[in-house]
C-alpha positions as CSV (number, residue, x, y, z in Angstrom):
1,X,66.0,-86.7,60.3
2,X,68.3,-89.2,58.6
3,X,69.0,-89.5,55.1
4,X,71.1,-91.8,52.7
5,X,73.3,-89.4,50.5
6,X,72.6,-90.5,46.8
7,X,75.9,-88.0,45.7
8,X,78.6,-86.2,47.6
9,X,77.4,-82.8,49.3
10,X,79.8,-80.7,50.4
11,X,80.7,-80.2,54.4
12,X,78.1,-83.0,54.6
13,X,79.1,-86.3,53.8
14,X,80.0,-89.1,50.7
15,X,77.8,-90.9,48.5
16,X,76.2,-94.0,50.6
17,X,76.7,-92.2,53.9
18,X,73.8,-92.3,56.4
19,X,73.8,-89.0,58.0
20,X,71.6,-86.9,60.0
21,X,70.4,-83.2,58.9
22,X,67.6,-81.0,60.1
23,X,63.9,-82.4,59.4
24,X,63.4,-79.1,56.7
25,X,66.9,-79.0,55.1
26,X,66.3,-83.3,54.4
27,X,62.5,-82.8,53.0
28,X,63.2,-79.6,51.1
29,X,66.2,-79.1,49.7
30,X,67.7,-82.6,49.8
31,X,65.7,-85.0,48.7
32,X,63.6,-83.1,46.0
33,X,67.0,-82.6,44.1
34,X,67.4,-86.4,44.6
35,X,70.8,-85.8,46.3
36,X,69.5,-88.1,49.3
37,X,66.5,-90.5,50.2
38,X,65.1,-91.4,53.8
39,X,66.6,-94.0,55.6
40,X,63.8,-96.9,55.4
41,X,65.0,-101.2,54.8
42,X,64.4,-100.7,51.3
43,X,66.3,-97.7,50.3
44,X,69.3,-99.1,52.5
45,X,69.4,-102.4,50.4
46,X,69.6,-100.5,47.0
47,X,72.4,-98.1,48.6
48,X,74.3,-101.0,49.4
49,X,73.7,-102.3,45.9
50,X,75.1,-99.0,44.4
51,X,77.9,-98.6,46.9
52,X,79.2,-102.0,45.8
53,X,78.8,-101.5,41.6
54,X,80.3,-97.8,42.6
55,X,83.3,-99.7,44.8
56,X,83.9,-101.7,41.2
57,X,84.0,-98.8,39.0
58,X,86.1,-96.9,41.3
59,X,88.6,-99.2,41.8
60,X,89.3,-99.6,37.9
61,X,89.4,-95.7,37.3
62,X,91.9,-95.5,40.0
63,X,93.8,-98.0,38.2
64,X,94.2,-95.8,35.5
65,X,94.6,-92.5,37.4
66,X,97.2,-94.3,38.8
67,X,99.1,-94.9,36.0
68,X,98.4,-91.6,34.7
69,X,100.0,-90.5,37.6
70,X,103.3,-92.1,36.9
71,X,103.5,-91.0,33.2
72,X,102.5,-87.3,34.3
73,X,105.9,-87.7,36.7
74,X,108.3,-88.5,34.4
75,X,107.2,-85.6,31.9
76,X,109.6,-82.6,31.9
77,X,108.4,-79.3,30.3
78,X,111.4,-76.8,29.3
79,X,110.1,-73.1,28.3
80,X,112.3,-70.7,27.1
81,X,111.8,-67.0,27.9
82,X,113.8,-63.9,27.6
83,X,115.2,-63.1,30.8
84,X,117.0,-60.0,33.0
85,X,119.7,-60.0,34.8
86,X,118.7,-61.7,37.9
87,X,116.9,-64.3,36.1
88,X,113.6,-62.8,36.1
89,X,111.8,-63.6,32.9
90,X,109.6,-61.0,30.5
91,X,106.2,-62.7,31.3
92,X,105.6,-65.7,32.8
93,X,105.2,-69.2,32.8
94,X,101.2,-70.0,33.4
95,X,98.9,-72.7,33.9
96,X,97.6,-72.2,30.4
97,X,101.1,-72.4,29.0
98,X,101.5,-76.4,31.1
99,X,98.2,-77.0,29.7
100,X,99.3,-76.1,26.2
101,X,102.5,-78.1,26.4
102,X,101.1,-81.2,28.3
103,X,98.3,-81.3,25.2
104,X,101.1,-80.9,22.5
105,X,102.2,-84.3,24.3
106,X,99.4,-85.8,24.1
107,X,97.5,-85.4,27.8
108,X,94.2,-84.0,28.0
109,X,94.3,-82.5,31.5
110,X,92.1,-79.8,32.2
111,X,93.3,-76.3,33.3
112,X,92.0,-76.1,36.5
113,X,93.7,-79.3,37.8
114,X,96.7,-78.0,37.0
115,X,97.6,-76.4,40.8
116,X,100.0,-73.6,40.0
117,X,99.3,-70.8,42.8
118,X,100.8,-68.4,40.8
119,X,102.4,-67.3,37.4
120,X,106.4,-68.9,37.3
121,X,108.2,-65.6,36.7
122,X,111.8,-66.8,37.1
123,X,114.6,-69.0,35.9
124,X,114.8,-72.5,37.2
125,X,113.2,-76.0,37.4
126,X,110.1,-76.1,39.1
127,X,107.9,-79.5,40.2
128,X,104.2,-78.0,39.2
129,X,101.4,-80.5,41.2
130,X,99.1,-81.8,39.1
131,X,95.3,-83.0,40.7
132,X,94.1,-85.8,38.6
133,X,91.4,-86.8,40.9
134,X,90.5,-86.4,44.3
135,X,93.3,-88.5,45.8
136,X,95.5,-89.0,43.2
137,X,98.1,-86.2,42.0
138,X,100.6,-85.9,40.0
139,X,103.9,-83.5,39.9
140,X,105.2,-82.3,36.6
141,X,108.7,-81.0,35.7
142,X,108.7,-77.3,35.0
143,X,112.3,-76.4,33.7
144,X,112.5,-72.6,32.5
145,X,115.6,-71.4,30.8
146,X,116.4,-68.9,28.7
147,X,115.5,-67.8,25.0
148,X,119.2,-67.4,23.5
149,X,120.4,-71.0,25.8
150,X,120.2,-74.6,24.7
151,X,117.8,-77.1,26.6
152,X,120.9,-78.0,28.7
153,X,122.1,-77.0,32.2
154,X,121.6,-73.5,32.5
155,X,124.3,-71.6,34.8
156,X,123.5,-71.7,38.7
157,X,119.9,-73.5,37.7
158,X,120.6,-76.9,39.5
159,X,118.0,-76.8,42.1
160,X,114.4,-75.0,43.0
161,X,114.3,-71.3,43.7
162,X,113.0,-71.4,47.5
163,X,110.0,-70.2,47.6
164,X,108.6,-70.7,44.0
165,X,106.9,-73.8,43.4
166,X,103.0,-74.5,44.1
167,X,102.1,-76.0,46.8
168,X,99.5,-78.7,47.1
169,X,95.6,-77.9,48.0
170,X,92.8,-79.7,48.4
């Protein structure tokens, strides 16, 4: 059976796709949760019509994504922590900490976008990616030094510890 996608289904297809699923999966599951109709001349006209007032819409939000994007780069976030002797710090460094900082400057980007894999739990500059939409992401200076030193060069702290920084996911 084939089917127009009114939304994105996951492992399936986009919105405006024209795909073909199994005759029961299309009648009872897809189309009475209106997340696809049946391919017929009608329903293929007003797709296209959506597709194109979608294409419009899309196009001005990745505009500003965009420049989201390049004011998200230049940000640099410095956190002091207490530290031991081989520059592992008392705590860590966590998504909700970026998030906390990033809103004290004045971005409202959710938590979950924020793509740290794990807790920063040493000294050093990190670049933390940032997913602000589907193809658009952003990476965010993480600099941690510590409590008792001034924002400055820290010793040794020139480049990224190998190893540490997130990695990007889709």
């Amino acid at each position: 059976m084939k089917v127009i996608l009114r939304q994105d289904v996951e492992k399936l297809g986009r919105r405006g796709d024209v795909v073909n699923v199994a005759p029961g999966f299309g009648r009872n599951y897809l189309i009475p949760r209106k997340m696809a109709l049946e391919v017929t001349p009608t329903n293929l006209k007003s797709i296209e019509i959506e597709r194109a007032a979608l294409k419009k819409k899309l196009e001005i939000e990745r505009k500003s994504f965009q420049s989201l994007v390049e004011k998200l780069n230049q940000v640099s976030l410095t956190f002091a922590r207490r530290a031991g002797e081989r520059d592992v710090i008392f705590g860590s460094v966590s998504t909700a900490d970026i998030k906390e900082a990033l809103d004290a400057l004045g971005y409202d980007i959710d938590k979950k976008k924020i793509q740290l894999d794990e807790p920063i739990k040493r000294l050093g500059h990190f670049a933390v990616p940032v997913k602000i939409s589907a193809d658009d992401r952003a990476e965010v200076n993480v600099v941690v030094v510590r409590e008792d030193e001034e924002e400055g060069e820290g010793p040794g702290q020139a480049g990224e510890p190998g190893g540490e920084p997130a990695s990007d996911q889709s």
